[in-house]
C-alpha positions as CSV (number, residue, x, y, z in Angstrom):
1,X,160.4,156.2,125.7
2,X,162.1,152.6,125.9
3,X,159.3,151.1,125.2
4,X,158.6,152.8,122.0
5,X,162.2,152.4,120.9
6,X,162.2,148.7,121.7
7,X,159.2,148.5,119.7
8,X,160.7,150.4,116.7
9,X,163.5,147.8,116.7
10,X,161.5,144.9,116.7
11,X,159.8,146.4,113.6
12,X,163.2,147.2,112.4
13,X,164.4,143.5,112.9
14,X,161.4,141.8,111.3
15,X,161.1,143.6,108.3
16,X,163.9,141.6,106.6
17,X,162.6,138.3,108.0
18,X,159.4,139.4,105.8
19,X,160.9,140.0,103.7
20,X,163.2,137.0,102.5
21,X,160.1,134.9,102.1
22,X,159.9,132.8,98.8
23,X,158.2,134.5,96.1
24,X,155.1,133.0,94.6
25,X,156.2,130.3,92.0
26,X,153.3,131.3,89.6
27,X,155.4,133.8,87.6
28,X,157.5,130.7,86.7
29,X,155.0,128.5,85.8
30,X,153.4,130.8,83.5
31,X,156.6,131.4,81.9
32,X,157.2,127.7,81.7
33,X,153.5,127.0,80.5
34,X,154.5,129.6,77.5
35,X,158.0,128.2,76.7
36,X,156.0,124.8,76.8
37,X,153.7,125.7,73.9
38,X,156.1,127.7,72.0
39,X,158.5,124.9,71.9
40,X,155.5,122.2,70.5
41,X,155.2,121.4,67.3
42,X,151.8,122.5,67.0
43,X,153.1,126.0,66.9
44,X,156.3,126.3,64.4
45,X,155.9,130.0,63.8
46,X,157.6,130.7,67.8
47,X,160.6,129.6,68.9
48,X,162.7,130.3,72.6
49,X,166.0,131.2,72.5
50,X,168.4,131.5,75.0
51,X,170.8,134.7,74.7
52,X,173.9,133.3,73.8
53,X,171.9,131.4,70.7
54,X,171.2,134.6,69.0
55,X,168.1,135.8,67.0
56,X,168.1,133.3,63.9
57,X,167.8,134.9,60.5
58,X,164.4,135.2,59.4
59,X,163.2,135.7,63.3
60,X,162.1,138.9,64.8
61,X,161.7,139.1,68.7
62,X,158.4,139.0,70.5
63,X,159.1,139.1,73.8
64,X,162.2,139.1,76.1
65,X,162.2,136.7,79.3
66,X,164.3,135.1,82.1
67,X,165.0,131.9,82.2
68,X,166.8,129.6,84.8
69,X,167.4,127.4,82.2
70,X,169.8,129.8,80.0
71,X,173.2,130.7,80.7
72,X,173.5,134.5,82.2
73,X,176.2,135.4,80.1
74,X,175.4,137.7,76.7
75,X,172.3,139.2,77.9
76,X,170.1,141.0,75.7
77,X,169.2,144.7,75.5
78,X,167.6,145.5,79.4
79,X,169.3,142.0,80.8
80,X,166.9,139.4,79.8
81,X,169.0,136.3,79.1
82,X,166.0,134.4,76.5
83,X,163.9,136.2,74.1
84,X,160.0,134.3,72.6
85,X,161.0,134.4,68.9
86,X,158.4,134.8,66.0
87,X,158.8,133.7,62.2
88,X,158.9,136.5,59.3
89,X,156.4,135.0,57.1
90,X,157.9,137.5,54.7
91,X,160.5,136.6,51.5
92,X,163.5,138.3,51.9
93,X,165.2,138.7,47.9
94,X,168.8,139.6,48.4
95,X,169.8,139.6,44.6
96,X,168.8,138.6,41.2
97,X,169.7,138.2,37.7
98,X,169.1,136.6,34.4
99,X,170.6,133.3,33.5
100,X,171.0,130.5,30.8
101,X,172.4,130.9,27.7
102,X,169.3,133.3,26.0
103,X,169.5,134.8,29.7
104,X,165.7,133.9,29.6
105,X,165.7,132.7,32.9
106,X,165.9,134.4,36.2
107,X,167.4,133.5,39.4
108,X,166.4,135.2,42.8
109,X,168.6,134.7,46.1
110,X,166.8,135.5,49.3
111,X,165.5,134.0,52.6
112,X,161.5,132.9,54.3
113,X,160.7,131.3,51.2
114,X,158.1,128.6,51.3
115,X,158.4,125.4,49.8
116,X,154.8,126.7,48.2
117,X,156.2,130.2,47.1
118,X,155.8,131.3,43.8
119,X,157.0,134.5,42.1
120,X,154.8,137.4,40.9
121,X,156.3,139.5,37.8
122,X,155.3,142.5,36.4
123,X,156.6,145.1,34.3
124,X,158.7,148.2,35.5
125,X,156.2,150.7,34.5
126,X,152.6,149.1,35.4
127,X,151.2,147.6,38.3
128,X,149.5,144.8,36.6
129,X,151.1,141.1,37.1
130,X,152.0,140.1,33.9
131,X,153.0,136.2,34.9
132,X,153.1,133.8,37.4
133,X,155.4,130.9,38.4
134,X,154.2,128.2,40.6
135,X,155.0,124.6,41.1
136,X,156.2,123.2,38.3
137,X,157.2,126.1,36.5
138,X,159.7,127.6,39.2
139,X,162.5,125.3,41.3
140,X,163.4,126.3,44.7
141,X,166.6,125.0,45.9
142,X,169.3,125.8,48.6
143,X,173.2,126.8,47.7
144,X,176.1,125.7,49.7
145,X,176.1,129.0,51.7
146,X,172.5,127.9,52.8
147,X,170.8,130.5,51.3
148,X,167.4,130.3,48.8
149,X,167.3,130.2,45.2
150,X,164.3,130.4,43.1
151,X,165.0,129.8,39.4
152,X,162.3,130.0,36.7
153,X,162.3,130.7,32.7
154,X,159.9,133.5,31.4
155,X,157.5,131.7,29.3
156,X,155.8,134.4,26.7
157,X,157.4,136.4,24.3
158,X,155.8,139.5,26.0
159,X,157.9,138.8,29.1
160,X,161.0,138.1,27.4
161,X,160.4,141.5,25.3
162,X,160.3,143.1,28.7
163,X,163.1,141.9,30.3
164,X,165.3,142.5,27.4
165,X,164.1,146.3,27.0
166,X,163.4,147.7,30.4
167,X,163.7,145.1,33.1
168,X,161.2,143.2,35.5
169,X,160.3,143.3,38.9
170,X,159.6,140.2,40.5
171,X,157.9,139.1,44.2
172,X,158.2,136.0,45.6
173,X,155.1,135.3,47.5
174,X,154.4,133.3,50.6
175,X,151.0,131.9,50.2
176,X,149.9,130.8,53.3
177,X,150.9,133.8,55.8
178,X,150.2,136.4,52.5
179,X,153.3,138.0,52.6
């Protein structure tokens, strides 16, 4: 009987000896290996964020981490403290209106556009894209609150008919991710 209970509190004794041995490291390489390539320039759709950074606008989350390198203070939802963030190739319009003097032109205030976007208009009762503006004939700027603007002036007399009747609806497009 002693000897049994001698050997139940060996095992008793060693079991937390086994178990404060170092963890593998390759958990933390891989998660360094992937903040390494997010963070290159070869790949500007991801960024890493630490918690107390925030989402940025225009940014939804692709996967929530730890890091040693972040602060532990403002954890996300389930107590990650860094999140893998991936660009929304999508345009984001906020508001719009006409403008100039004839109010022939229209403005369109939003977010994700690309310096290549260009803006899709059709009427308010068809599907059919009744103009384009690209380039030249659109001007993409950014006002002081850091927002978008696209600004173009309708160029037929059909689209100006339009827009002084009923309306138009516009789309600013992203080219390269086709949103």
């Amino acid at each position: 009987m002693k000897n049994s209970i001698s050997k139940v509190l060996l095992i008793v004794l060693l079991c937390p000896i086994i178990s404060c041995q170092k963890e593998d490291d390759s958990f933390i390489e891989e998660q360094t290996l992937i903040e390494n390539e997010i963070n290159s320039k070869s790949n500007p759709e991801y960024l890493f964020v630490c918690s107390v950074d925030g989402i940025p606008n225009g940014y939804f989350v692709e996967e929530y981490i730890h890091n040693n390198d972040c602060p532990f203070t403002n954890l996300f939802q389930g107590g990650y403290n860094a999140a893998i963030v991936k660009r929304n190739g999508t345009p984001r319009i906020i508001s719009a209106g006409a403008g100039c003097d004839d109010n022939y032109c229209i403005w369109i205030r939003g977010s994700n556009f690309d310096n290549n976007s260009y803006v899709d208009i059709r009427t308010t009762t068809g599907p059919s894209i009744i103009g384009t503006y690209r380039d030249a004939n659109r001007t993409l700027t950014t006002n002081a609150q850091g927002q978008q603007v696209i600004t173009l002036r309708l160029a037929s007399a059909y689209e100006r008919n339009k827009f002084a009747s009923r309306g138009l609806r516009i789309w600013v497009v992203n080219p390269d991710p086709r949103k």
